[in-house]
TIVEX-503207 format. One line per 3 residues: their letters; for each residue x, y, z of N, C-alpha, C. Coordinates in pm, whole numbers. Example, Ala and Ser with C-alpha at 12.3 -4.5 7.8 and 13.67 -1.06 7.14 Angstrom:
<nodes>
as	1319/-569/780/1230/-450/780/1320/-330/780 | 1285/-225/708/1367/-106/714/1290/3/787
</nodes>
This chain:
<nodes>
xxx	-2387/-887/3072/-2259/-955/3053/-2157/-857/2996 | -2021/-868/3035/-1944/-787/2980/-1884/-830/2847 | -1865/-735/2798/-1837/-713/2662/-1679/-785/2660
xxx	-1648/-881/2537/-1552/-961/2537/-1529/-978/2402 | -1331/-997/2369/-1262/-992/2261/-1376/-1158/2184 | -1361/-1167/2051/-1374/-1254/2012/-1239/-1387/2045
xxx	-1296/-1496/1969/-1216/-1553/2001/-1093/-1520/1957 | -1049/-1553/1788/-946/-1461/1683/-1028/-1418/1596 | -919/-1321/1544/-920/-1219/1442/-848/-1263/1354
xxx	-873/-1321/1217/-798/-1319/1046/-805/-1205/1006 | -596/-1158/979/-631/-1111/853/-501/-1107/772 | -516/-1095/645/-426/-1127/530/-309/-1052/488
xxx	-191/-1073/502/-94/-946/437/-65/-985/282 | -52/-883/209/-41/-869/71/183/-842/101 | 213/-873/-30/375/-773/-30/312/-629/-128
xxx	454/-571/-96/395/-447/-200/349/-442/-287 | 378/-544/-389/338/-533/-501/216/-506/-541 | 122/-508/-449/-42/-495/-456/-29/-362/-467
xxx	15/-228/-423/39/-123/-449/60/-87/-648 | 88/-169/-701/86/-171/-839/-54/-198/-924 | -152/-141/-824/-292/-170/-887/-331/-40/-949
xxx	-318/106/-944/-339/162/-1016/-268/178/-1145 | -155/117/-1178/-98/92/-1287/-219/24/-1408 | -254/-110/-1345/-341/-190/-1410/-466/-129/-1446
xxx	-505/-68/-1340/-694/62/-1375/-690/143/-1508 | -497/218/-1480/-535/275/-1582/-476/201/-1745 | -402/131/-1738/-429/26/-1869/-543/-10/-1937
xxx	-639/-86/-1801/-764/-95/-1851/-841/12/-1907 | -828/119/-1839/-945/221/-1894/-913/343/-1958 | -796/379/-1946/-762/468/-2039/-719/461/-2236
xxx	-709/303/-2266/-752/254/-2400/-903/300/-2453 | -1006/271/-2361/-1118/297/-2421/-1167/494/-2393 | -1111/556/-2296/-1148/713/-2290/-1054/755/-2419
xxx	-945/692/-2448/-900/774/-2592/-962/724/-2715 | -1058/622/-2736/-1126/584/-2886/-1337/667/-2819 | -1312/687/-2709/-1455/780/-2685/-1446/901/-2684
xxx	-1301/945/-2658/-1299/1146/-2664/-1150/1122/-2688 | -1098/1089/-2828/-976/1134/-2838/-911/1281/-2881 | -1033/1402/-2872/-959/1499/-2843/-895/1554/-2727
xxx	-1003/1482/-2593/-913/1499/-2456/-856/1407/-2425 | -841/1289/-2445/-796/1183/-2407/-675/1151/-2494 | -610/1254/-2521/-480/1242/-2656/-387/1151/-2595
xxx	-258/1088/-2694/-176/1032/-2680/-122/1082/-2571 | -112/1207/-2562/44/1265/-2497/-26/1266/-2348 | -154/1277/-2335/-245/1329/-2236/-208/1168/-2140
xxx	-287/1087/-2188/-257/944/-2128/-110/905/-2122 | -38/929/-2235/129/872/-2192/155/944/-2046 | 119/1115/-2029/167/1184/-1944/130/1092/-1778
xxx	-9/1082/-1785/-93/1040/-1631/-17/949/-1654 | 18/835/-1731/54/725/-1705/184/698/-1646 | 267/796/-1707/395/814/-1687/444/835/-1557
xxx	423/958/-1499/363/1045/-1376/311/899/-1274 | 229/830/-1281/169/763/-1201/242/627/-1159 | 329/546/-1303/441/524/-1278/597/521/-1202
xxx	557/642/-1242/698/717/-1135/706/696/-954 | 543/791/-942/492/775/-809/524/631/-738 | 450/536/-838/396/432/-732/533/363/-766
xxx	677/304/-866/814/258/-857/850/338/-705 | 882/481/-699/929/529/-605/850/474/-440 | 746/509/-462/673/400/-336/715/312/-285
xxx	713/172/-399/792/108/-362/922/24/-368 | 1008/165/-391/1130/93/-398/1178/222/-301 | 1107/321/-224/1178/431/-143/1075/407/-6
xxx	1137/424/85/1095/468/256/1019/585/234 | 908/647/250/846/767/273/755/755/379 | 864/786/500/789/750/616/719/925/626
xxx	626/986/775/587/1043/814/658/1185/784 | 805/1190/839/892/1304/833/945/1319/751 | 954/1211/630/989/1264/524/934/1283/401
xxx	815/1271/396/683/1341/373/650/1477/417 | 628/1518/496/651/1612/562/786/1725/507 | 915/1675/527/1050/1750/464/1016/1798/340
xxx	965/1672/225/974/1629/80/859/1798/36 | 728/1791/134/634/1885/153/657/2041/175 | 738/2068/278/775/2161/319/904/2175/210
xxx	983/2149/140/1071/2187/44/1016/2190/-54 | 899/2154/-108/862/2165/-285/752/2304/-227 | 715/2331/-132/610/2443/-85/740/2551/-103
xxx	852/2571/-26/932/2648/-72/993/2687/-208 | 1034/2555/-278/1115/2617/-400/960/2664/-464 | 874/2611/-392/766/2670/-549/728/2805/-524
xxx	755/2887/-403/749/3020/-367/859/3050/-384 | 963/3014/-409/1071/3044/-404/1084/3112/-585 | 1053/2980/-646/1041/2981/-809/952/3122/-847
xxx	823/3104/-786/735/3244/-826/821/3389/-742 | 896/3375/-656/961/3525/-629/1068/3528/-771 | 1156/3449/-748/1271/3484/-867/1183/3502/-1045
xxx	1058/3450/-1084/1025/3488/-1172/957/3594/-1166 | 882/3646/-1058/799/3789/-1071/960/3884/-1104 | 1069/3867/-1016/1162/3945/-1014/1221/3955/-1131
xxx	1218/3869/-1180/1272/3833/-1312/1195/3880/-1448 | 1067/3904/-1415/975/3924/-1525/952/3767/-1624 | 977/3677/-1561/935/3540/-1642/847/3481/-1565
xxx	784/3393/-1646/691/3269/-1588/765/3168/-1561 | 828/3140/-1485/904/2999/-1468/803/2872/-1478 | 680/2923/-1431/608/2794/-1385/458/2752/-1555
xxx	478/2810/-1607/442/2851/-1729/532/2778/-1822 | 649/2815/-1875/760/2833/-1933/794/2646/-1870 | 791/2624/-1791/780/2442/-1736/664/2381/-1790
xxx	576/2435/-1779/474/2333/-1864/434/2329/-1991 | 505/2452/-2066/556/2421/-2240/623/2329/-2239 | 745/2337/-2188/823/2239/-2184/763/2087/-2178
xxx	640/2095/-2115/632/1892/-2074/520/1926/-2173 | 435/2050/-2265/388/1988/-2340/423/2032/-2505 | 533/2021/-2506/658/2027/-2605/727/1880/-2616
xxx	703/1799/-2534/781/1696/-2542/664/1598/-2624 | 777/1474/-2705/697/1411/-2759/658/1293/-2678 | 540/1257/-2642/493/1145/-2539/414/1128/-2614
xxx	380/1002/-2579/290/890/-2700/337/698/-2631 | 187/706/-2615/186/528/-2564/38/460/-2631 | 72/393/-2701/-56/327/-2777/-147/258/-2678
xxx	-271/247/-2725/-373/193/-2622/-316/41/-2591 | -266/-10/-2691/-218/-166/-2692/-97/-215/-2599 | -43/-95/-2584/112/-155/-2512/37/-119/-2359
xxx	-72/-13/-2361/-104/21/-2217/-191/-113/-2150 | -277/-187/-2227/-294/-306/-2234/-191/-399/-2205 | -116/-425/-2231/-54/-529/-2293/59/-507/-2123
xxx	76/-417/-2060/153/-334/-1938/52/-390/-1812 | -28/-365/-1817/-196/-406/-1730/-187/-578/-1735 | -240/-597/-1878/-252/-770/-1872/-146/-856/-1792
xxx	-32/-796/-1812/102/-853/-1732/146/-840/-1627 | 59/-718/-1515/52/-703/-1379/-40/-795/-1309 | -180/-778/-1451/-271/-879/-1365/-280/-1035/-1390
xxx	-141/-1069/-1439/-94/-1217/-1415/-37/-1210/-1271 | 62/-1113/-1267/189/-1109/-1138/73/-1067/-1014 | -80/-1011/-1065/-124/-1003/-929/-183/-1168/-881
xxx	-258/-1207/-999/-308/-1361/-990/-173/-1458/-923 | -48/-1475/-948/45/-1511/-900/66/-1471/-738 | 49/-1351/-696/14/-1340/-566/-102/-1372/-497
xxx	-175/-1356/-565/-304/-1430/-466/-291/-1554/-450 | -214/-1626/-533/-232/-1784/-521/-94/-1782/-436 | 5/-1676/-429/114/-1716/-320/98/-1672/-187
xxx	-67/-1604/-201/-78/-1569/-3/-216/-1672/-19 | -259/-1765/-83/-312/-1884/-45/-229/-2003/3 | -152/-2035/-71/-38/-2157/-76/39/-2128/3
xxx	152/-1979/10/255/-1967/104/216/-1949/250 | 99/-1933/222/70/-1862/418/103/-1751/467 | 35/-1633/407/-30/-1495/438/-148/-1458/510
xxx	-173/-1604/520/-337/-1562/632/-275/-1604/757 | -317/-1520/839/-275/-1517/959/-395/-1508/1085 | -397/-1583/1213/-530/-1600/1273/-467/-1561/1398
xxx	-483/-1402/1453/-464/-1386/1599/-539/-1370/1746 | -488/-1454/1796/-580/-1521/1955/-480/-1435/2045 | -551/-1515/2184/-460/-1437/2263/-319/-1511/2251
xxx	-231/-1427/2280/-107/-1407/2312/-56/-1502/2198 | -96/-1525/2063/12/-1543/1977/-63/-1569/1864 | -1/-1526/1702/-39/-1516/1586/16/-1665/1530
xxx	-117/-1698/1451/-102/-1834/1358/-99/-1798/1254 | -22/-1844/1186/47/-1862/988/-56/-1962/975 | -103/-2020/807/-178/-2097/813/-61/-2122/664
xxx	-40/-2272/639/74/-2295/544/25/-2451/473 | -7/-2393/366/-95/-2500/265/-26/-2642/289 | -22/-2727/301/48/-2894/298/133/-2856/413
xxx	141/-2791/454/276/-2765/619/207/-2745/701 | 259/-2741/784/169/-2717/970/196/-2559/979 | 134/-2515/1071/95/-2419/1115/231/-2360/1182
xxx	270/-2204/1156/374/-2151/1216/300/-2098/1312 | 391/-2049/1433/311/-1938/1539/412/-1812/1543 | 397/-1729/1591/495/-1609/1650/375/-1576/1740
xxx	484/-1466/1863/419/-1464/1982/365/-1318/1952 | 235/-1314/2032/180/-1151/2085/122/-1141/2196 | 262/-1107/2286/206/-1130/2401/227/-990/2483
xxx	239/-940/2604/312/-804/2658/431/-835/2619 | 517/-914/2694/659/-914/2667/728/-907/2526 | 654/-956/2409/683/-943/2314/520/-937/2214
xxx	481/-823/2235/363/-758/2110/363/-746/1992 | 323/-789/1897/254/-773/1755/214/-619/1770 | 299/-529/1640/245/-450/1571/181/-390/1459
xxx	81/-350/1412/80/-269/1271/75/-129/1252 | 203/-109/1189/256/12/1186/274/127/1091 | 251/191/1053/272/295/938/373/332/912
xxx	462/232/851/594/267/805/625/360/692 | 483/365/573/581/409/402/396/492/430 | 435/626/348/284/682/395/230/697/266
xxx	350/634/167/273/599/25/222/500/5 | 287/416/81/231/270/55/101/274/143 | 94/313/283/-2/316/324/-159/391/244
xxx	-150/464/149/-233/542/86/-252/402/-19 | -163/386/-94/-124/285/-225/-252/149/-178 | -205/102/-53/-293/-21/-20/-413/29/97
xxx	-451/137/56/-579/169/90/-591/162/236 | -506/210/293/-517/206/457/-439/76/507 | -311/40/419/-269/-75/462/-138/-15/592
xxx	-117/-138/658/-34/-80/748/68/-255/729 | 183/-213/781/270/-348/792/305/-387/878 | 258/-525/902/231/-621/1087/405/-636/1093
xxx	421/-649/1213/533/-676/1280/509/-796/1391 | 575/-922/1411/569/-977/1511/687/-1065/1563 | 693/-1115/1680/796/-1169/1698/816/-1325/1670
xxx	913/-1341/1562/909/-1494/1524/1048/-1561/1641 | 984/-1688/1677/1082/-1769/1800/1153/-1835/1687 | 1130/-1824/1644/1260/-2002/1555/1372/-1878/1473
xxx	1331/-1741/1440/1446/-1636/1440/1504/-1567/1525 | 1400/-1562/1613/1448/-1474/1745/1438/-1324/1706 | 1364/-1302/1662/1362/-1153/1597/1238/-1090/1551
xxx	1201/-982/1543/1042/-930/1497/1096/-927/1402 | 1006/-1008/1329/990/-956/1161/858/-924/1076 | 865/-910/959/760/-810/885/655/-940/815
xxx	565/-932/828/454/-1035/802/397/-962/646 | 413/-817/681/366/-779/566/291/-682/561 | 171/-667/445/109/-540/394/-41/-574/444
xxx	-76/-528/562/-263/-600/583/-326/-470/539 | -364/-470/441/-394/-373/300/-591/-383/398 | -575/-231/392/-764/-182/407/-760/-152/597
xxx	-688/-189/646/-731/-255/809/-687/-68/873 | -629/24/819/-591/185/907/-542/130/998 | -577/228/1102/-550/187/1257/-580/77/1338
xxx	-693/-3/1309/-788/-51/1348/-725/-205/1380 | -635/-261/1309/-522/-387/1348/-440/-337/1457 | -386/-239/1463/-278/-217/1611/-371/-211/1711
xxx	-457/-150/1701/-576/-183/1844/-600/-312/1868 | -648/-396/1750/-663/-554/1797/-523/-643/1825 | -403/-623/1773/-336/-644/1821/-256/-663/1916
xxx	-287/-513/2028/-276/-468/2142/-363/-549/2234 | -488/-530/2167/-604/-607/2260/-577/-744/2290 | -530/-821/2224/-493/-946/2238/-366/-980/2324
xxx	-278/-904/2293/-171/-899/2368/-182/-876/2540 | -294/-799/2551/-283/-744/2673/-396/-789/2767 | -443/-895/2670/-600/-935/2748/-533/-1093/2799
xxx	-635/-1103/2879/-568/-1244/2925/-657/-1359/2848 | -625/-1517/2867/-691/-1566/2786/-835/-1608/2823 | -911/-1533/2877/-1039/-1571/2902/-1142/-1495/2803
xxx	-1218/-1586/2708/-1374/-1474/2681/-1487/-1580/2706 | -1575/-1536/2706/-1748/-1602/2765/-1793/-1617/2586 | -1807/-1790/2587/-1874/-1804/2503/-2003/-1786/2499
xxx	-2005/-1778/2333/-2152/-1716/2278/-2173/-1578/2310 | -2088/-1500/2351/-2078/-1346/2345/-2002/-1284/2275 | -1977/-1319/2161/-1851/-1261/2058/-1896/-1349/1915
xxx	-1849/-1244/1829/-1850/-1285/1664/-1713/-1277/1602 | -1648/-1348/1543/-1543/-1366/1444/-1533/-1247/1368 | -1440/-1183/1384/-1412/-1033/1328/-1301/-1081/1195
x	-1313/-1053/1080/-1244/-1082/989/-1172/-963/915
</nodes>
């Protein structure tokens, strides 16, 4: 027998905000590495990662870092930083030395409690999302030629995935895509807007959703029951 799509495929989009999970890891666990080795685990040591990691993942997501500009962002910090070591050999200074007195000259300091207390309050706003992609309808069930919303006390939305108008998941932000662990963000076409719009973050899925997506789109609606398993 030939090999055949399942019937549908579930799967869940997160919003960005799930990208704000290493914030919470290190709340949790960097309180207890500074009361087990607080000679390496110093104030300034943890304010710093924390700080730094902060920065990263706000900019994530509140900036576009698609493919090429990743790439640009890459190829310009590879330059000034050869750039920096010619003008200091020439110079007879350490520029790159002489920068990291500097950041550990500064006074940084974050108590284990507020790093707590930063954590505890993400992992309300994450509990608040899980219960708003239960209730709002973030699960999504795609068959052939069109994606189902599933919408707690409401009926069921559809948007189409069909050839003429295909469902994508796409690698738009290549931080965010790292951030949600191989997440990519579905695209499909909603009829009651008339427009593709963004379903969201299907956090873990790589490449591996635009193939099923495609597949569905492009298959017709026939499969042979009892030859297929529910792919989740």
């Amino acid at each position: 027998m030939p090999h055949t799509l399942p019937k549908f495929t579930r799967f869940v989009c997160f919003p960005t905000y799930f990208c704000f999970w290493p914030i919470i890891v290190l709340g949790a666990f960097l309180p207890d590495l500074q009361k087990s080795n607080p000679e390496v685990f110093t104030d300034h040591h943890c304010a710093l990662v924390w700080g730094v990691t902060l920065i990263v993942i706000c900019n994530a997501v509140g900036q576009t870092f698609g493919r090429g500009t990743v790439a640009f962002i890459a190829l310009l910090s590879l330059s000034g930083y050869f750039g920096i070591m010619w003008y200091g050999s020439e110079q007879g200074i350490q520029p790159i030395q002489n920068y990291m007195n500097k950041i550990s000259a500064m006074s940084l300091g974050i108590t284990p409690d507020t790093l707590k207390l930063i954590s505890y309050g993400l992992v309300v706003g994450f509990i608040w999302m899980i219960l708003d992609i239960l209730v709002s309808s973030k699960i999504y069930k795609v068959d052939f030629e069109q994606i189902e919303q599933f919408r707690f006390l409401r009926g069921p939305k559809y948007y189409r995935n069909s050839r003429a108008y295909p469902a994508r998941a796409l690698l738009d932000d290549l931080l965010d895509f790292i951030l949600a662990l191989g997440g990519m963000y579905v695209y499909a076409y909603d009829v009651e807007e008339d427009r593709f719009v963004n379903l969201g973050l299907a956090v873990g899925w790589f490449f591996k959703l635009d193939g099923i997506l495609k597949a569905y789109a492009n298959a017709t609606p026939v499969h042979e029951i009892g030859h297929h398993d529910e792919t989740t």
